[in-house]
N, C-alpha and C positions, 0 to 999 in steps of 0.2 A: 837205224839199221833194223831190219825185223829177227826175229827169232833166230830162222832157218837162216839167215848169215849169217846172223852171232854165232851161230853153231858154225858155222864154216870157218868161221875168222877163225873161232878157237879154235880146231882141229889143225889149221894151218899153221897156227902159233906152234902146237905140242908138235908137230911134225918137224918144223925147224929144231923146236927143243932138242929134238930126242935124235936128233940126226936122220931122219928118216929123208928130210932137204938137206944135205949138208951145205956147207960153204962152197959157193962158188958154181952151184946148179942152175940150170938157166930152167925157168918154169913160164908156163903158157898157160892163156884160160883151157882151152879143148883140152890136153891130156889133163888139167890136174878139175876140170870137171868132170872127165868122164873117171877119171881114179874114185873120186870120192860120188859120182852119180845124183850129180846135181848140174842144175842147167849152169850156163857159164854168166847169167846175172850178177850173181853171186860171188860165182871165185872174183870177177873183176873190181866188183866192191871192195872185195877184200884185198886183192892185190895194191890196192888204190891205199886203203889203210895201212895196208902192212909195209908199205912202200914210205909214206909218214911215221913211221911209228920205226923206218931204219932197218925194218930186217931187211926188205928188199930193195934192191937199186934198181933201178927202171934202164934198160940196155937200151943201146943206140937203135934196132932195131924191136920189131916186136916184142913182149916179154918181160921177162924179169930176170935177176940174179938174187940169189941168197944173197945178203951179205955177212961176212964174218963180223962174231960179235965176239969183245972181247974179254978176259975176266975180270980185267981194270971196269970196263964199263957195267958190268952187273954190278960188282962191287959198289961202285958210287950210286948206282942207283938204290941199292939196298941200304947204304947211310942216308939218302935223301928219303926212304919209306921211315926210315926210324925218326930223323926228326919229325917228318909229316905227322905220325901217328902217337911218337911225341908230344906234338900239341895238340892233337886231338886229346888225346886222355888230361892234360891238362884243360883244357877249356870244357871237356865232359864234368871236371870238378868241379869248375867256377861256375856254368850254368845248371848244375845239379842233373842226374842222371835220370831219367823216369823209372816210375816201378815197372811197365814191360822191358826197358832197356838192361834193369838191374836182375831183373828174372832172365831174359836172354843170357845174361853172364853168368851167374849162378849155374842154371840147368846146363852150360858149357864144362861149368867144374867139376858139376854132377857126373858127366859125363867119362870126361876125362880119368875121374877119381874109381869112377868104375872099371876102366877101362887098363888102366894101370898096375889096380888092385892085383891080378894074377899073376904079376911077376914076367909077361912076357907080352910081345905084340905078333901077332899074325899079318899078311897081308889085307885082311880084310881089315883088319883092327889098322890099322894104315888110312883104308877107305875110311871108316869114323873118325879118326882124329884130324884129319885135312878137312872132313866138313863140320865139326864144331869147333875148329881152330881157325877157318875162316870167318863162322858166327861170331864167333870171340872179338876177333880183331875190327870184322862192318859194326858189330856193335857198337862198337869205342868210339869208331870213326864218325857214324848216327848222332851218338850223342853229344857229340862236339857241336852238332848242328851249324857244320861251320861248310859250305857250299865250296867255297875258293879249297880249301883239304882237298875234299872229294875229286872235285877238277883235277888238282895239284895230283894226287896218288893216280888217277885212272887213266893219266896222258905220261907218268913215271915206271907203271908198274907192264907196260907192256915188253920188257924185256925177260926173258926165260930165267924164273927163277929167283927175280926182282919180287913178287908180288906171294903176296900167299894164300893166290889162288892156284899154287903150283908147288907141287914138294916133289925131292926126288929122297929115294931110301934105298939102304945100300940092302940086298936078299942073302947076302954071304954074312953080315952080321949084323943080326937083327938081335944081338943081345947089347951090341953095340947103340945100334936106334935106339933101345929102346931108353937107356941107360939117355941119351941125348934128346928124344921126344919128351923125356917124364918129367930130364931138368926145365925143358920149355913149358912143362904144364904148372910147374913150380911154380915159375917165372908169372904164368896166365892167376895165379894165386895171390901173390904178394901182387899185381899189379893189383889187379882186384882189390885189395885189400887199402891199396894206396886212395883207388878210385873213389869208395865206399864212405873211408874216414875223412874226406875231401884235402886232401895231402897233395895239390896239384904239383907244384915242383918236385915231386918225389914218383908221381906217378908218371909223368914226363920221362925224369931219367930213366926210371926203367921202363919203359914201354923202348929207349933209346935203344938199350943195352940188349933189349930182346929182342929188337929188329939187329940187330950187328950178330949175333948170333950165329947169323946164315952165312957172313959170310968166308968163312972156312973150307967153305964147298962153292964159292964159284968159280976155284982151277979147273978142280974134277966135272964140275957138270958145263963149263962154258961150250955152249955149240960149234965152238971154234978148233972140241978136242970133240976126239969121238970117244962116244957116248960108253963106259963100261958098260959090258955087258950085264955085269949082275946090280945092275941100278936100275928103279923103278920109277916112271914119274908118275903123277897124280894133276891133273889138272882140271877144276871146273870151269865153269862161266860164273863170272861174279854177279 
């Protein structure tokens, strides 16, 4: 798929997310290409994938339906990313990590450490930790150097909220976040730490325990409920 449809795929993902598709919306290529002003090549690639991938059911006539995703089903998919990544950070130990890999993860902490230091998180400070919290975790995954993972996570993590290419945070308390993003940063610490002293079974479990983390939030964020309002998502392309 080229660029400019990954771009589209993803935009059609966050749009499900976020309830902007809700459950049970019949979608077409011509209205949802001319919504987002791209030729309709495009949206049907993606309809085609997103349709594999379960958000969408293919109707008896032209088209498409959302389909309702439920929070049982984020849920197991977020235990399935924890052991995924899991063994990656295990098998990053047993085949040793490189020094660019081990500098990716550092100048993540770096980051992080900076970022926390204030005592509070902004929206924007949101936008930086989703993108070196995603560095953190492809890092891991890289250095596992293990292809069947990689497969395994990027055919698992298309569901909203699954992946942590996607975070949502609540704007009504954000002292709340923050107190919960810092323990995660913690968490990106001592994993580190496991990774580093080559402590594979120990870096496994928790890499486990930090993917389970999320999910406490997949009632409130499942697409299946609509979307508070004072919740914010964040979503790249990986």
């Amino acid at each position: 798929m080229s660029k400019h449809g990954q771009r589209v795929l993803i935009t059609l993902r966050k749009m499900i997310a976020n309830g902007e598709l809700p459950p049970g919306e019949r979608v077409a290529e011509i209205p949802i290409s001319e919504r987002l002003g791209v030729s309709r090549t495009p949206v049907r690639i993606a309809f085609r994938t997103l349709e594999q991938e379960g958000l969408l059911r293919k109707g008896d006539r032209r088209g498409y339906t959302v389909r309702a995703i439920t929070p049982t089903e984020i849920a197991d998919a977020i235990e399935v990313r924890g052991v995924l990544e899991g063994l990656a950070a295990r098998l990053a130990c047993e085949r040793g990590v490189s020094p660019p890999a081990r500098n990716s993860l550092v100048n993540c902490l770096s980051m992080g450490d900076s970022l926390f230091s204030k005592g509070f998180l902004t929206d924007e400070d949101m936008e930086i930790y989703h993108d070196f919290n995603m560095q953190f975790h492809n890092t891991i995954i890289e250095a596992s150097r293990n292809i069947a993972i990689e497969d395994a996570l990027s055919r698992n993590d298309h569901l909203p909220f699954a992946s942590v290419s996607s975070i949502a945070f609540n704007r009504d308390d954000m002292s709340g976040e923050y107190r919960r993003f810092n323990f995660s940063h913690m968490q990106h610490h001592i994993i580190f730490d496991a990774i580093d002293n080559g402590q594979g079974a120990r870096a496994e479990a928790l890499m486990r325990e930090h993917a389970n983390a999320a999910l406490r939030y997949t009632k409130i964020l499942s697409p299946s409920q609509n979307m508070p309002e004072n919740f914010t998502v964040i979503e790249r392309e990986d």
